[in-house]
ZABA-976779 format. One record per residue: z, y, x of N, C-alpha, C, CB in turn; residue number from 1. Coordinates in Angstrom, 3 decimals, decimal comma. Glycine has a CB too. Example, Ala and Ser with C-alpha at 12.3 -4.5 7.8 and 13.67 -1.06 7.14 Angstrom:
residues 2
- n.c3/n.c2/n.c1/ca.c3/ca.c2/ca.c1/c.c3/c.c2/c.c1/cb.c3/cb.c2/cb.c1/nr
- 7,800/-5,690/13,190/7,800/-4,500/12,300/7,800/-3,300/13,200/9,046/-4,473/11,308/1
- 7,080/-2,250/12,850/7,140/-1,060/13,670/7,870/0,030/12,900/5,725/-0,598/14,084/2
***
This chain:
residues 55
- n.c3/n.c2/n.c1/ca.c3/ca.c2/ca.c1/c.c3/c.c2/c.c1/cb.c3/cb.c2/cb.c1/nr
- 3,694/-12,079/-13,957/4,080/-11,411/-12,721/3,723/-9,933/-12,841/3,381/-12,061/-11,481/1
- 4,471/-9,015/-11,963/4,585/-7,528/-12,461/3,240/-7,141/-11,686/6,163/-6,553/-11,972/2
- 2,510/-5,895/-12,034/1,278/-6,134/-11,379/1,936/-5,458/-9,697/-0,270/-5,177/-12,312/3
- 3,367/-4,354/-9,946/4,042/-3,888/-8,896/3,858/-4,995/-7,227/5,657/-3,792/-9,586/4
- 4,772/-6,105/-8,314/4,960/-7,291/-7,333/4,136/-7,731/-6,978/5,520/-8,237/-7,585/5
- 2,769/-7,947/-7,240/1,401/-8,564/-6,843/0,809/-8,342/-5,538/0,422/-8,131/-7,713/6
- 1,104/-6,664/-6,010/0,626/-5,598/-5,003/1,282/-5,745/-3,552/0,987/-4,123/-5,581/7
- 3,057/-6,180/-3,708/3,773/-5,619/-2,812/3,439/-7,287/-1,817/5,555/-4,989/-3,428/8
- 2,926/-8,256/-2,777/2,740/-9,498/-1,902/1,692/-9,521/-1,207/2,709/-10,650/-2,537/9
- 0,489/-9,039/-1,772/-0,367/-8,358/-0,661/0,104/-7,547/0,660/-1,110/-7,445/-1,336/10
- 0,728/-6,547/0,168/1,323/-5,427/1,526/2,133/-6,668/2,300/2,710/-3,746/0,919/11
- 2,678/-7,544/1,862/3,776/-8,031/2,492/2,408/-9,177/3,905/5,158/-9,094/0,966/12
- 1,745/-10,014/2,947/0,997/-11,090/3,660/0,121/-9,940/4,663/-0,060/-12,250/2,473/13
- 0,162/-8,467/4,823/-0,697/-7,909/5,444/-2,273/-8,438/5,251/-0,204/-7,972/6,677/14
- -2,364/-8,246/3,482/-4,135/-8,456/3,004/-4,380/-6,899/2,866/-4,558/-9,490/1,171/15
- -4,598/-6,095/3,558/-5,569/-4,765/2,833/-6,774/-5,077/2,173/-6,112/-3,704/3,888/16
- -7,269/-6,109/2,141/-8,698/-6,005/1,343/-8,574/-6,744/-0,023/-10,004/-6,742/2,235/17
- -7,364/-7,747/0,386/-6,652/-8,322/-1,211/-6,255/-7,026/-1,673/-5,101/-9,526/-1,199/18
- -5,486/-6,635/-1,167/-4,766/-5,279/-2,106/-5,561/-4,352/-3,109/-4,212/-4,155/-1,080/19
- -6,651/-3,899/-2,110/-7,653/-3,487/-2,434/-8,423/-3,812/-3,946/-8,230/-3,814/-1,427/20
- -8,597/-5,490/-3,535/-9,801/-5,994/-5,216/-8,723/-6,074/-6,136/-10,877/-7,940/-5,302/21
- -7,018/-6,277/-5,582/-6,268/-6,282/-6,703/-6,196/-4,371/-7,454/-4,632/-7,037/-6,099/22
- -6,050/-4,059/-6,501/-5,923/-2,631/-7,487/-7,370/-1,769/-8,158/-5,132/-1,404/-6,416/23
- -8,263/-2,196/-7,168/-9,595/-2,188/-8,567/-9,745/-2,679/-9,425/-10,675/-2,461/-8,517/24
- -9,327/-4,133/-9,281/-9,002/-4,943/-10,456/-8,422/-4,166/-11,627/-8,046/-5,997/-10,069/25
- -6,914/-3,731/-11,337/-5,949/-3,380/-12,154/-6,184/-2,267/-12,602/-4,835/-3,418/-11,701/26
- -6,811/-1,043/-11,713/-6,874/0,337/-12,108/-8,368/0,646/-11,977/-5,926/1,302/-11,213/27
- -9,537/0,226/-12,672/-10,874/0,283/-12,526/-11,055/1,826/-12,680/-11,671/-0,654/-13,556/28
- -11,803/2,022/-11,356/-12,666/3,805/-11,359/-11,698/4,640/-10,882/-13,181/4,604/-13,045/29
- -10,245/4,434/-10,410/-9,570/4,985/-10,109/-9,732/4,528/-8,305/-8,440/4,807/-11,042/30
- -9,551/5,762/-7,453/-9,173/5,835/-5,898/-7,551/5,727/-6,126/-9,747/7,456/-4,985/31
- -7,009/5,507/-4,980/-5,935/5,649/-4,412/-5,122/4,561/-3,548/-5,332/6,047/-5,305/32
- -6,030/3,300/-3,589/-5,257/1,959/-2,935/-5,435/2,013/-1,913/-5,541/0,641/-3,231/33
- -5,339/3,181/-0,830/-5,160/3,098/0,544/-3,990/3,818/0,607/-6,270/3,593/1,422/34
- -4,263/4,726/-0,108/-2,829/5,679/-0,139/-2,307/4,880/-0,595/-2,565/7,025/-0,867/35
- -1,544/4,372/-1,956/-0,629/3,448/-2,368/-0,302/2,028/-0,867/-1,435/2,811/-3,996/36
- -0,872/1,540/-0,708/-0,977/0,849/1,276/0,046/2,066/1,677/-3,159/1,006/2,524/37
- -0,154/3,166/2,104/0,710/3,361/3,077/1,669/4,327/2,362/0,052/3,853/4,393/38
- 1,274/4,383/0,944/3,089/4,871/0,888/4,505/3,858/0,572/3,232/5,984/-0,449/39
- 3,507/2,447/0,493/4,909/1,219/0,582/4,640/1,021/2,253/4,665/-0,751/-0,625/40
- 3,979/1,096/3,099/4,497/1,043/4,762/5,304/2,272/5,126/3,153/1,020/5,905/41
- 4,941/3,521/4,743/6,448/4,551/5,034/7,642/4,182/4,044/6,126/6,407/4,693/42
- 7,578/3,532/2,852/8,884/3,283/2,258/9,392/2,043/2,782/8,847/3,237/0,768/43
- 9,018/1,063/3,479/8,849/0,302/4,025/9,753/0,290/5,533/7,600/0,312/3,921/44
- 9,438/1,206/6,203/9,924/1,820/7,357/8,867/1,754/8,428/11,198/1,191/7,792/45
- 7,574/1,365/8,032/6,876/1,006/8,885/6,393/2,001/9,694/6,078/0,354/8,426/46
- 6,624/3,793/9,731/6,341/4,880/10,092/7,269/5,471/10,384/5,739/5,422/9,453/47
- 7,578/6,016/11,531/8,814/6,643/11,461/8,435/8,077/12,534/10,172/5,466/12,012/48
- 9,201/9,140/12,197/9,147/10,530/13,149/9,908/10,015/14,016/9,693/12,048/12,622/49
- 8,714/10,753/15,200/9,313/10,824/16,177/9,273/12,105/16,506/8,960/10,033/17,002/50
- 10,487/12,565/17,562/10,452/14,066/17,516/9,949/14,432/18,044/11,177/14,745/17,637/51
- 9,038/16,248/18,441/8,382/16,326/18,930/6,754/16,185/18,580/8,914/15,850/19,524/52
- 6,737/14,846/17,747/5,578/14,994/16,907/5,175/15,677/15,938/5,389/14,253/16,527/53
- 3,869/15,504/15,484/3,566/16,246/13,749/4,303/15,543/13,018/1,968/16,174/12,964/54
- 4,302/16,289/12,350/5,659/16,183/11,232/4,979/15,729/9,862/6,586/17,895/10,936/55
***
């Protein structure tokens, strides 16, 4: 299984803390699995502008 897809079944079951031991797992000493979390919920559609707001 792709480690991509692993990830995205986490985002999908809504586990942030699975996601999490999976991408320490995968990418040891490296940050970024919160950011990676929400840049598949804005690709996702899960964020959207509204106008008027920060941008």
């Amino acid at each position: 299984m792709s480690t991509s897809i692993k990830l995205l079944e986490f985002y999908r079951a809504d586990d942030l803390p699975g996601f999490i031991k999976e991408w320490r797992r995968r990418y040891p000493g490296q940050s970024g699995a919160v950011q990676a979390w929400l840049d598949i919920a804005t690709a996702d559609g899960a964020y959207t502008a509204i106008e008027g707001e920060i941008s």
